[in-house]
Biopython code that builds the backbone (N, CA, C, O; Angstrom):
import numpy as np
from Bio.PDB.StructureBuilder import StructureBuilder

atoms = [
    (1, "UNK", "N", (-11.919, -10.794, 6.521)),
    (1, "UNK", "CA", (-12.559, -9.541, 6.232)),
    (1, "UNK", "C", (-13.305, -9.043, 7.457)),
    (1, "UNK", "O", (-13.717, -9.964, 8.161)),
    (2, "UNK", "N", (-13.532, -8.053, 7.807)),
    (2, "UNK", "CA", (-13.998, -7.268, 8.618)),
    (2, "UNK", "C", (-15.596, -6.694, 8.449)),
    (2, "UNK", "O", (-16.154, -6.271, 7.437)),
    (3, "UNK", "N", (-15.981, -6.808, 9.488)),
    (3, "UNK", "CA", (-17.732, -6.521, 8.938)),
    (3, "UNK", "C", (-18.023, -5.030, 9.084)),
    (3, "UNK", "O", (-17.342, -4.453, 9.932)),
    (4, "UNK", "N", (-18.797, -4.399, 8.495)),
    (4, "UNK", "CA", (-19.328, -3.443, 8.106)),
    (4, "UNK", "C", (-20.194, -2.788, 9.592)),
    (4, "UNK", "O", (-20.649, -3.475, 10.506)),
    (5, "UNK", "N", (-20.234, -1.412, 9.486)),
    (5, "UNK", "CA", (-20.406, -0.733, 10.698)),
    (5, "UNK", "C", (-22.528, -1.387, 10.754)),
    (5, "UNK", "O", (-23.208, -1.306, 11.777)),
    (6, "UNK", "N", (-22.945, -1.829, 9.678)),
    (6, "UNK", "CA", (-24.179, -1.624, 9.555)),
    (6, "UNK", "C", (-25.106, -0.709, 9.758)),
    (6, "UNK", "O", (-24.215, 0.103, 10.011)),
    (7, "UNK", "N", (-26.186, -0.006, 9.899)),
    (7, "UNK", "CA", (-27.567, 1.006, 9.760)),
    (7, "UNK", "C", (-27.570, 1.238, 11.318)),
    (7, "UNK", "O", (-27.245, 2.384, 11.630)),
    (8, "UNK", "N", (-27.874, 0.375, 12.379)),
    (8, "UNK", "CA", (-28.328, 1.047, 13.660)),
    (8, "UNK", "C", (-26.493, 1.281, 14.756)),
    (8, "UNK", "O", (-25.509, 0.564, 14.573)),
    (9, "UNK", "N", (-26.534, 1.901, 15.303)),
    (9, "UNK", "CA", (-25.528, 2.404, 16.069)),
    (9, "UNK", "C", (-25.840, 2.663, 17.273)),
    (9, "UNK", "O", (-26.921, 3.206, 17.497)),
    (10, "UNK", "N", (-25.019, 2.352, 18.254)),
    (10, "UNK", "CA", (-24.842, 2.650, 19.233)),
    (10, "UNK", "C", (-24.496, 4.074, 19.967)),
    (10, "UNK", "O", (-23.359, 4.546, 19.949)),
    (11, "UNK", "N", (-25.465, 4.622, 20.531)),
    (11, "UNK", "CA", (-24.957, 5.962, 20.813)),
    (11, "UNK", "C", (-25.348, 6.165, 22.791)),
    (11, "UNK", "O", (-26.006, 5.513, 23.602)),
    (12, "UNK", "N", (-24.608, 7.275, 22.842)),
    (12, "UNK", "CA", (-24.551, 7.644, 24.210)),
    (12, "UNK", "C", (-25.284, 9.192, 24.473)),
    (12, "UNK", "O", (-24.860, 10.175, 23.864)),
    (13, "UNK", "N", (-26.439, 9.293, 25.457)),
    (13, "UNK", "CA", (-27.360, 10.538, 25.467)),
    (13, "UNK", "C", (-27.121, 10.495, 26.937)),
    (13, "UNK", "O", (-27.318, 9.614, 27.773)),
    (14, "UNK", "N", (-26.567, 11.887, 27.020)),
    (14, "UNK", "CA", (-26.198, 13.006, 28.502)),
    (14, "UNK", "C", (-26.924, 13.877, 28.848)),
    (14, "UNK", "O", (-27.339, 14.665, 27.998)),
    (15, "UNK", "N", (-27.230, 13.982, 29.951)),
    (15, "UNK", "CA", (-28.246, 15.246, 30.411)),
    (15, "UNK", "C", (-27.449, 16.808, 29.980)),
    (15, "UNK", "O", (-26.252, 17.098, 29.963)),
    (16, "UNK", "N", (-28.418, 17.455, 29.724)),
    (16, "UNK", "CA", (-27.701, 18.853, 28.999)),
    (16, "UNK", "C", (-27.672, 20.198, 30.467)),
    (16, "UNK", "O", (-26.984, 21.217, 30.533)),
    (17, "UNK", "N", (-28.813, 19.595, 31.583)),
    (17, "UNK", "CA", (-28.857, 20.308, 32.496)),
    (17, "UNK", "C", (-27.758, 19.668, 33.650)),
    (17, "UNK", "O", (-27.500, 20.439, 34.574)),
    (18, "UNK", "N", (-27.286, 18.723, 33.670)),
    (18, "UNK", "CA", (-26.436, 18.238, 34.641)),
    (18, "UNK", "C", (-24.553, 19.034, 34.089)),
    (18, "UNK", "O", (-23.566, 19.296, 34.776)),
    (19, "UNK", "N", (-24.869, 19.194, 32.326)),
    (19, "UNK", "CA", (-23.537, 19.630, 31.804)),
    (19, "UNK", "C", (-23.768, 20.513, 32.292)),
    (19, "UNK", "O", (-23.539, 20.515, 33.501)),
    (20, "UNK", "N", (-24.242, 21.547, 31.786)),
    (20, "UNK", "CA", (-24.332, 22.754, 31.946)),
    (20, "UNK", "C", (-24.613, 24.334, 33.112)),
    (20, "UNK", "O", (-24.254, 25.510, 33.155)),
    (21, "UNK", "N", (-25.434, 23.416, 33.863)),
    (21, "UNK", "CA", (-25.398, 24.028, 35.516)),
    (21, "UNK", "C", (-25.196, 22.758, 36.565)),
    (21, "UNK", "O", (-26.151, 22.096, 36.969)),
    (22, "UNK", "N", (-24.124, 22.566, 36.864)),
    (22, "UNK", "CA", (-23.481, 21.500, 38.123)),
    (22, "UNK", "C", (-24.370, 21.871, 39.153)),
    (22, "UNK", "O", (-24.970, 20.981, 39.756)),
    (23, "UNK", "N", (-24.625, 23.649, 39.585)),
    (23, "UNK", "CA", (-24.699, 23.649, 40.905)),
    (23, "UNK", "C", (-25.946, 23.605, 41.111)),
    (23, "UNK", "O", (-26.158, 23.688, 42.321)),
    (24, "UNK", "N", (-27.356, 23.468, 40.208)),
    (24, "UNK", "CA", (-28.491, 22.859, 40.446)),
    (24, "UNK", "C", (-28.779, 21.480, 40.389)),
    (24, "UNK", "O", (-29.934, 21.232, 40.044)),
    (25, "UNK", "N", (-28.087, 20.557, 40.620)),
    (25, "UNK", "CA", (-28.110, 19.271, 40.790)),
    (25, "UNK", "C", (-28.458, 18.899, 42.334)),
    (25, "UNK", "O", (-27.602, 19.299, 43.123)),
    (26, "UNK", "N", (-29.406, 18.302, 42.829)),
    (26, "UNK", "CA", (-30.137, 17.352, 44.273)),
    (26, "UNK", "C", (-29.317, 16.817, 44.739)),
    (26, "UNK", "O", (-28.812, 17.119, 45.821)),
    (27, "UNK", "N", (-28.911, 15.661, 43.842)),
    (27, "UNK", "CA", (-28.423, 14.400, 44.200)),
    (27, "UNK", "C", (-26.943, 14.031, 44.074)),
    (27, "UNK", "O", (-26.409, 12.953, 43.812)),
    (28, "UNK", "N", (-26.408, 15.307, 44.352)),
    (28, "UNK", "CA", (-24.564, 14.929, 44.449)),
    (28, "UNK", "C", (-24.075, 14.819, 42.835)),
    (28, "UNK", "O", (-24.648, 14.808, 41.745)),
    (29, "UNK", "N", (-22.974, 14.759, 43.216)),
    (29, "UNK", "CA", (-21.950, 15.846, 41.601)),
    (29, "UNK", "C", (-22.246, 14.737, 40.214)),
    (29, "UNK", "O", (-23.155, 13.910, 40.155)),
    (30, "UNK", "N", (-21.570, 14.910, 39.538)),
    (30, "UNK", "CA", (-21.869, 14.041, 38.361)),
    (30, "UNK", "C", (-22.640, 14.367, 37.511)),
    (30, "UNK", "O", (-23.538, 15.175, 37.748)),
    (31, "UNK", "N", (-22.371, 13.534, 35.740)),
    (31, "UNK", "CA", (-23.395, 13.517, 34.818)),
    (31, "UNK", "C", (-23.980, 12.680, 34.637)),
    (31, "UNK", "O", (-23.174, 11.753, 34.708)),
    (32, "UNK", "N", (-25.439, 12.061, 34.313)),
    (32, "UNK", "CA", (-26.300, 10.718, 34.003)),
    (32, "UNK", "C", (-26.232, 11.014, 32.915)),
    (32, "UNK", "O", (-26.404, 12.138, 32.443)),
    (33, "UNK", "N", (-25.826, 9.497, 32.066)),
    (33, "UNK", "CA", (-25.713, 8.964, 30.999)),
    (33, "UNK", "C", (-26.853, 8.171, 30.517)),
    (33, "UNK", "O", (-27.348, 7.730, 31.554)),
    (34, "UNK", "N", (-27.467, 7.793, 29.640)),
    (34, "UNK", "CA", (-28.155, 6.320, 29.165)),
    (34, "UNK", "C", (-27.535, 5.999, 27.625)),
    (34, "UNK", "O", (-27.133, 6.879, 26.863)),
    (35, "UNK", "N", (-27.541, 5.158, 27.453)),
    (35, "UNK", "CA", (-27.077, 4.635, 26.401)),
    (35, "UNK", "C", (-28.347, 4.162, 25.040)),
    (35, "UNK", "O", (-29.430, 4.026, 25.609)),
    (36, "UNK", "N", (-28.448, 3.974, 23.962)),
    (36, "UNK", "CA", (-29.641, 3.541, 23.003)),
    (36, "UNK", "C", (-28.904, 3.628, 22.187)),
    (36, "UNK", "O", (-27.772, 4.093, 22.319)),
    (37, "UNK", "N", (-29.529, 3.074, 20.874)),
    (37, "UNK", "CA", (-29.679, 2.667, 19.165)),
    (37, "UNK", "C", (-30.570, 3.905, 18.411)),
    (37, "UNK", "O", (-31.644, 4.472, 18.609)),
    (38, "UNK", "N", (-29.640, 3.963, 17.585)),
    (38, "UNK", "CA", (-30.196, 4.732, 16.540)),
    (38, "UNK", "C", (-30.151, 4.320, 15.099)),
    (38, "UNK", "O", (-29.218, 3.589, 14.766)),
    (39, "UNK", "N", (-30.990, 4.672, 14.238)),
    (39, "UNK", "CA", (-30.870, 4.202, 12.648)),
    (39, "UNK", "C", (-30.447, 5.354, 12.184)),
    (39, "UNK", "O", (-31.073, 6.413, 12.234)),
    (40, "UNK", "N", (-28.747, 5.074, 11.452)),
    (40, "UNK", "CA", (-28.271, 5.936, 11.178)),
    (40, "UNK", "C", (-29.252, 6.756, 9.601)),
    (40, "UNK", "O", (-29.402, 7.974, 9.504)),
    (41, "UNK", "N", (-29.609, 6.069, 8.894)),
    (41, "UNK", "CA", (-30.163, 6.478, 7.729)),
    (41, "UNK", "C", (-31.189, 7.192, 8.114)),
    (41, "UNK", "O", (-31.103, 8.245, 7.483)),
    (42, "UNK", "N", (-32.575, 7.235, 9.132)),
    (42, "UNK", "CA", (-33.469, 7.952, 9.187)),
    (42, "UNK", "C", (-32.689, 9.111, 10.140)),
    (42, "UNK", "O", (-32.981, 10.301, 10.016)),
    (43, "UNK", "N", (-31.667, 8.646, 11.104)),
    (43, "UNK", "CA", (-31.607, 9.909, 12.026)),
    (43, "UNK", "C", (-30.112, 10.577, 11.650)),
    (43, "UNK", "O", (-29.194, 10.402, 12.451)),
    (44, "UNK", "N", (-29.929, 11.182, 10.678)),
    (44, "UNK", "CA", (-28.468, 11.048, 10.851)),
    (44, "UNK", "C", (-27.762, 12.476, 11.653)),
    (44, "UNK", "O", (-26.552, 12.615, 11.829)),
    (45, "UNK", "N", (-28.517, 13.182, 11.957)),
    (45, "UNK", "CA", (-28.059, 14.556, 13.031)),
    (45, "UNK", "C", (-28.327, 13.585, 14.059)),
    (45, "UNK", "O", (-28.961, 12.533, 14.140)),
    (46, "UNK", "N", (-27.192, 14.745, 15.282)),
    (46, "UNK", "CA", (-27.410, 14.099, 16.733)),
    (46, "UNK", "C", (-28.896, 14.530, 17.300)),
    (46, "UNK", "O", (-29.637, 15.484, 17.063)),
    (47, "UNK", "N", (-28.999, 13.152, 18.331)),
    (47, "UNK", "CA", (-30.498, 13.012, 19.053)),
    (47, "UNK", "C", (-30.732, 14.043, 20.071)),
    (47, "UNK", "O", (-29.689, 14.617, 20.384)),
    (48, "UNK", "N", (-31.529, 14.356, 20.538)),
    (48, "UNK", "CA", (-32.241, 14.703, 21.598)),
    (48, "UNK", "C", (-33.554, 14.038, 22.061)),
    (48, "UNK", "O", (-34.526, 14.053, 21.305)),
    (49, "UNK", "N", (-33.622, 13.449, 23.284)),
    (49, "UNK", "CA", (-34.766, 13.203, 23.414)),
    (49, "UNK", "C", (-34.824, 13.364, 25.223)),
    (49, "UNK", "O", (-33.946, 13.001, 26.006)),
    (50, "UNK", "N", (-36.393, 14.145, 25.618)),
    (50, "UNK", "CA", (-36.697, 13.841, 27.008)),
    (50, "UNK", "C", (-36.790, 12.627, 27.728)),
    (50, "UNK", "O", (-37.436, 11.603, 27.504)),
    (51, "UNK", "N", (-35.975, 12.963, 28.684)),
    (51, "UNK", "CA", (-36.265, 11.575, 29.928)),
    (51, "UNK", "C", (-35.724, 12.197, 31.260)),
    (51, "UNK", "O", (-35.417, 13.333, 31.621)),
    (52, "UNK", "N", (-35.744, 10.833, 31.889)),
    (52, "UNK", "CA", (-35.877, 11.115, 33.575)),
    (52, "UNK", "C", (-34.316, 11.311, 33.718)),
    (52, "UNK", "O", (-33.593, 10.816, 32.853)),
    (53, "UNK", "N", (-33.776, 12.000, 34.753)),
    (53, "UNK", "CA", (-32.623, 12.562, 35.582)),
    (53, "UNK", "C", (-33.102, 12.562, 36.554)),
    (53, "UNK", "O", (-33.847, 13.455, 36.957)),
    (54, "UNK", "N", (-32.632, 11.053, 37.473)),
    (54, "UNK", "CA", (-32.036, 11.097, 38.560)),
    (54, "UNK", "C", (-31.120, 11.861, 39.399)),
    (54, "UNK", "O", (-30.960, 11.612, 40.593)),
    (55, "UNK", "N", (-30.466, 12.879, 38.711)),
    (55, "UNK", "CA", (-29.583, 13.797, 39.666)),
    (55, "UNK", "C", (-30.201, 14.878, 39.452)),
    (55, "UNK", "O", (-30.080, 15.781, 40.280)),
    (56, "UNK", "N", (-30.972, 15.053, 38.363)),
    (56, "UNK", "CA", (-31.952, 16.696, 38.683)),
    (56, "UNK", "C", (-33.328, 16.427, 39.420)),
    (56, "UNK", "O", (-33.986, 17.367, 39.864)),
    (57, "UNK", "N", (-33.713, 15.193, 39.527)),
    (57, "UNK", "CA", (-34.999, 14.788, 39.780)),
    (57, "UNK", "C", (-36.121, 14.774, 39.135)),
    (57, "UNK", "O", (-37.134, 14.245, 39.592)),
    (58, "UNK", "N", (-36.059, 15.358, 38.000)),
    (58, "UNK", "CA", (-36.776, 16.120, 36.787)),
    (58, "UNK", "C", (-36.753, 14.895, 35.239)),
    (58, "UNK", "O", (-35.871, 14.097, 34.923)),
    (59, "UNK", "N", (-37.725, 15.112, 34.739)),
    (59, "UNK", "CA", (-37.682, 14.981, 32.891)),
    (59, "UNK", "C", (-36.592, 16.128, 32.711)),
    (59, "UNK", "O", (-36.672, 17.075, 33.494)),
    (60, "UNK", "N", (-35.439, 16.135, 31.620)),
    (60, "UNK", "CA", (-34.385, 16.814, 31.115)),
    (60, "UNK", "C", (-34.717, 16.387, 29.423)),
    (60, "UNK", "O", (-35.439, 15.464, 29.047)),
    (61, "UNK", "N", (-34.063, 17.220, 28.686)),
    (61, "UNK", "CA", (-33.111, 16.506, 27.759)),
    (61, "UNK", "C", (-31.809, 16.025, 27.552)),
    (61, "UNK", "O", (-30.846, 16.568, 28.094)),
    (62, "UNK", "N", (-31.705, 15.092, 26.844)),
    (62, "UNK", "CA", (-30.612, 14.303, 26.799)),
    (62, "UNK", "C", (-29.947, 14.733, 25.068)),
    (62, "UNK", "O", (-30.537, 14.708, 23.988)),
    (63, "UNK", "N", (-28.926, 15.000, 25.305)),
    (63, "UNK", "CA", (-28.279, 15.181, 23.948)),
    (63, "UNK", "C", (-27.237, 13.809, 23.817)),
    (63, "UNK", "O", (-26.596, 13.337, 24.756)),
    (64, "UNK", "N", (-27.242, 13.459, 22.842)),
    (64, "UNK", "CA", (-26.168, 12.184, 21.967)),
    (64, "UNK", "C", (-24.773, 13.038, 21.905)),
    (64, "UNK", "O", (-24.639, 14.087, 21.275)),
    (65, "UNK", "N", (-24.007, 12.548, 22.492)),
    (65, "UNK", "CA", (-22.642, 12.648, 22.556)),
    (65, "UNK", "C", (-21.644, 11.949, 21.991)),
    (65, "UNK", "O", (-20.552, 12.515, 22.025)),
    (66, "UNK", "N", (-21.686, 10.830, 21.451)),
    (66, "UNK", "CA", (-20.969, 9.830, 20.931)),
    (66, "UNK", "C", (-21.929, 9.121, 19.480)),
    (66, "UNK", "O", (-21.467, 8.181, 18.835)),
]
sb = StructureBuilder()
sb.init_structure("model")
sb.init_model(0)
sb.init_chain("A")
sb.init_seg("    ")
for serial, (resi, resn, name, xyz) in enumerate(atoms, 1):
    if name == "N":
        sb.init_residue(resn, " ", resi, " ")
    sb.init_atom(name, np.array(xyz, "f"), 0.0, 1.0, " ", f" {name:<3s}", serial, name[0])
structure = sb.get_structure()
């Protein structure tokens, strides 16, 4: 038998300013990724949360993509 997806998940959060305007990026082409856990039962819409971008140099938001 096969086990069950369980409550917390694995998700993937992308900068929304690195998608969306390339050509204000510092630090050469690309998107920054971070990866985290979520509890699907309390959160079940996709995340957003502020953090650091290394290629904008800046706090961004990060939207959940996966």
């Amino acid at each position: 038998m096969g086990k069950s997806k369980g409550i917390r998940l694995k998700i993937t959060l992308e900068c929304a300013e690195c998608r969306q305007y390339p050509e204000k990026q510092q630090r050469g082409p690309g998107v920054f990724r971070y990866s985290s856990m979520k509890n699907r039962r309390n959160t079940p819409n996709r995340l957003g949360l502020l953090k650091y971008c290394p290629k904008c140099n800046r706090h961004t938001i990060f939207k959940e993509i996966k």
